[in-house]
LODOKE-153130 format. One line per 2 residues: number of its first residue (from 1); for each residue z, y, x of C-alpha. Coordinates in Angstrom, 2 decimals, always signed. Each point is the difference from the previous one (the first is absolute). Last residue first. Layout:
N
NUM = Z/Y/X ~ ...
END
This chain:
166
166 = +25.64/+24.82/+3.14 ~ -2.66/+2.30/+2.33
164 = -3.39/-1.44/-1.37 ~ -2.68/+2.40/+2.21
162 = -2.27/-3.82/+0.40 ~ +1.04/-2.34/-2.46
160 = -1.99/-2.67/+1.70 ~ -2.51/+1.04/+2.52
158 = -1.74/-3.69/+0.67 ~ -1.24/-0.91/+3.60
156 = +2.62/-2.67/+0.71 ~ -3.40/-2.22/+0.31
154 = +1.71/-2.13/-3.34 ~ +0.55/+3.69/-1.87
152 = -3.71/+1.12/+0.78 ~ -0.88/-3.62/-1.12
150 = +1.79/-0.08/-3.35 ~ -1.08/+4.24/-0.46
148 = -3.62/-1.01/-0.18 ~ +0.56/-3.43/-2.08
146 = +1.92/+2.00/-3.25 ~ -3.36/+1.19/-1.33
144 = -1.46/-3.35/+0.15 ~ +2.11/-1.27/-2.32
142 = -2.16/+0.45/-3.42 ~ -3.30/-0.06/+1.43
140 = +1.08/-3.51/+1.67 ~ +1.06/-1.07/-3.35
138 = -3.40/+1.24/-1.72 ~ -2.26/-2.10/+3.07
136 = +2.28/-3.08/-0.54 ~ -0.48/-0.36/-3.32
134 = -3.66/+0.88/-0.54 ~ -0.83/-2.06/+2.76
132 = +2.16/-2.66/-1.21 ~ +2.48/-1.51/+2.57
130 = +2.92/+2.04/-0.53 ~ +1.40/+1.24/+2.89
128 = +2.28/-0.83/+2.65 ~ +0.84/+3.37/+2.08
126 = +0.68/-0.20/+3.55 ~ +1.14/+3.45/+2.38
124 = -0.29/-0.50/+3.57 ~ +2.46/+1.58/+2.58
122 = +1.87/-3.27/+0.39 ~ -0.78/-1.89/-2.65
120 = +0.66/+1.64/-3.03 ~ +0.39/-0.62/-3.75
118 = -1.91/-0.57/-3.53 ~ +0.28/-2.47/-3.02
116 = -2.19/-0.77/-3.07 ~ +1.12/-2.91/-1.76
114 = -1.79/+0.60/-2.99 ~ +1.42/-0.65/-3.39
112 = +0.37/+3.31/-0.88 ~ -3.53/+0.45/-0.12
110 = -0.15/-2.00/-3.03 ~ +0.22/+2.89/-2.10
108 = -3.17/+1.58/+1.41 ~ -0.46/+3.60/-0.94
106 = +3.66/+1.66/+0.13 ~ +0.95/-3.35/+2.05
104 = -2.05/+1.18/+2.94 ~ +2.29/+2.75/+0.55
102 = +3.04/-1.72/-0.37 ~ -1.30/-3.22/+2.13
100 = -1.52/+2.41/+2.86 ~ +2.90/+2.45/+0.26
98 = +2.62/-3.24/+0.34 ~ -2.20/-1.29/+2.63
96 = +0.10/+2.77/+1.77 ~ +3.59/+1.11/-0.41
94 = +1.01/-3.41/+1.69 ~ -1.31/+1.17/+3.13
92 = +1.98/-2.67/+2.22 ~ +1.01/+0.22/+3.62
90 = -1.03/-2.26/+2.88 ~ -2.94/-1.48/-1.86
88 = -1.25/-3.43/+1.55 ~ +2.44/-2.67/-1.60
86 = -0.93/+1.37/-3.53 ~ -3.90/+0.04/+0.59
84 = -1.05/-3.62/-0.57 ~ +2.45/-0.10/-3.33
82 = -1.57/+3.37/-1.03 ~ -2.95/-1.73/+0.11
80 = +0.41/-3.30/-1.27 ~ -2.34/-0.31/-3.32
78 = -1.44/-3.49/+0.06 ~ +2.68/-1.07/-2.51
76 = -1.52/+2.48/-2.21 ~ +2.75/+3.06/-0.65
74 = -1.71/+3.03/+1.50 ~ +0.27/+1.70/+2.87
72 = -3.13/-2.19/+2.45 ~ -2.25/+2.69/-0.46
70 = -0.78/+2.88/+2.23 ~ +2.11/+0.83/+3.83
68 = -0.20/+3.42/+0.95 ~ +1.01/+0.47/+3.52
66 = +0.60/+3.61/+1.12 ~ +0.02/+1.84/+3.44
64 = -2.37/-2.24/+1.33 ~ -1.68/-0.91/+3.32
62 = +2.94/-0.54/+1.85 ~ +0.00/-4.06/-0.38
60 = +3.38/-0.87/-0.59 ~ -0.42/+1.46/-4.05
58 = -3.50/-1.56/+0.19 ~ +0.73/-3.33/+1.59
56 = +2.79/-0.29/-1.95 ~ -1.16/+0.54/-3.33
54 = -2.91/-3.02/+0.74 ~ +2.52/-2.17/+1.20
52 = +2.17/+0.24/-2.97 ~ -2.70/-0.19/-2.72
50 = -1.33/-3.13/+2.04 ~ +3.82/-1.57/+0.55
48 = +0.70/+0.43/-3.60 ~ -3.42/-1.19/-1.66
46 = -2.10/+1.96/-2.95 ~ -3.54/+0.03/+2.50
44 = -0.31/+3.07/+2.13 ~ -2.74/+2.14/+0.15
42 = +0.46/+2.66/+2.62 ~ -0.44/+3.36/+0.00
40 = +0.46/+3.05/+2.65 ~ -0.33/+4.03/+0.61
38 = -0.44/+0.90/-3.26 ~ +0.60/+3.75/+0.61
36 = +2.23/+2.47/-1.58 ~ +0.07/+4.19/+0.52
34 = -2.68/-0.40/-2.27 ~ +2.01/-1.55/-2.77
32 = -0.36/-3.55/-0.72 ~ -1.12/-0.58/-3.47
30 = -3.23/-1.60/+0.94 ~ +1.39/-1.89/+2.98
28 = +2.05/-1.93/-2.63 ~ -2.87/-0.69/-2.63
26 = -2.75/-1.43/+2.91 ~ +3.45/-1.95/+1.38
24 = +0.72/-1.42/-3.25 ~ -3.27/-1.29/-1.46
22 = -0.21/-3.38/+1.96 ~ -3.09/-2.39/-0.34
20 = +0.64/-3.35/-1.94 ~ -0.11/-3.22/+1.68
18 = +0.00/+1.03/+3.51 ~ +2.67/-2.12/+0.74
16 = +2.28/+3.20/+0.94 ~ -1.11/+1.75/-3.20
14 = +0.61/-2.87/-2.53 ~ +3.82/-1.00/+2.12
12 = +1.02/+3.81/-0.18 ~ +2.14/+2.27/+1.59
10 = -2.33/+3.36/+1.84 ~ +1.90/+0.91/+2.44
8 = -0.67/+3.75/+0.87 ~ +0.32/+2.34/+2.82
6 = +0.41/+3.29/-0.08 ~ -0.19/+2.86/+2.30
4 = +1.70/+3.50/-0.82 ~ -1.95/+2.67/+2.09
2 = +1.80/+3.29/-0.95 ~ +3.70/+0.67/-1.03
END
């Protein structure tokens, strides 16, 4: 699959006010693969209907085959991502998450504390992810592998078990 566009909330009160410049987009359309293109960002302060509006518009909008979301997965009382993006995701990716927290755990042990989730809207795939750079540019290295087949499978496009005869 060719010509995966991605669009990116970036979840942060410092980087929406303009109080502190944001470092995840730069680090997430740095590990995109070529066949990947940041396609759209937004800067969206830590706030339900703001996180929610934003991941609409994108997953509604057409323009994306992906929405990243970074920060807003931790435990601060500020952090409500996954909260903003339960009621949007018609099926869950719990393997996602899990992969992120186990993997991140081996160098981080904290990282099992984040509240990374993932799912789909419609044909769109959404991944929350951490909000570091560093963070959220390793977990989406880690996944990304798995996002090619998620949309061929969501377009109905996906040759599963192809020549299986049980």
């Amino acid at each position: 699959m060719s010509g995966i566009r991605v669009g990116v909330v970036v979840v942060s009160d410092k980087a929406s006010s303009g109080e502190r410049p944001d470092g995840c987009a730069g680090a997430l359309a740095a590990v995109l693969p070529p066949a990947a293109s940041l396609a759209e960002l937004l800067i969206v302060p830590d706030e339900i209907a703001a996180i929610r509006s934003a991941v609409t518009a994108m997953a509604d909008g057409g323009r994306v085959d992906v929405v990243l979301t970074a920060g807003g997965t931790g435990l601060s009382p500020r952090d409500v991502t996954p909260e903003a993006l339960a009621p949007l995701m018609g099926k869950n990716l719990p393997g996602i998450g899990e992969l992120i927290r186990m993997k991140g755990f081996e160098s981080k042990p904290t990282a099992i504390l984040s509240r990374a989730v993932a799912g789909t809207r419609g044909r769109v795939v959404i991944i929350a992810l951490p909000g570091s750079p560093r963070g959220a540019a390793e977990s989406l290295s880690l996944v990304w592998p798995a996002i090619p087949h998620a949309l061929e499978t969501l377009r109905g496009e996906a040759r599963e078990c192809a020549g299986k005869t049980d």
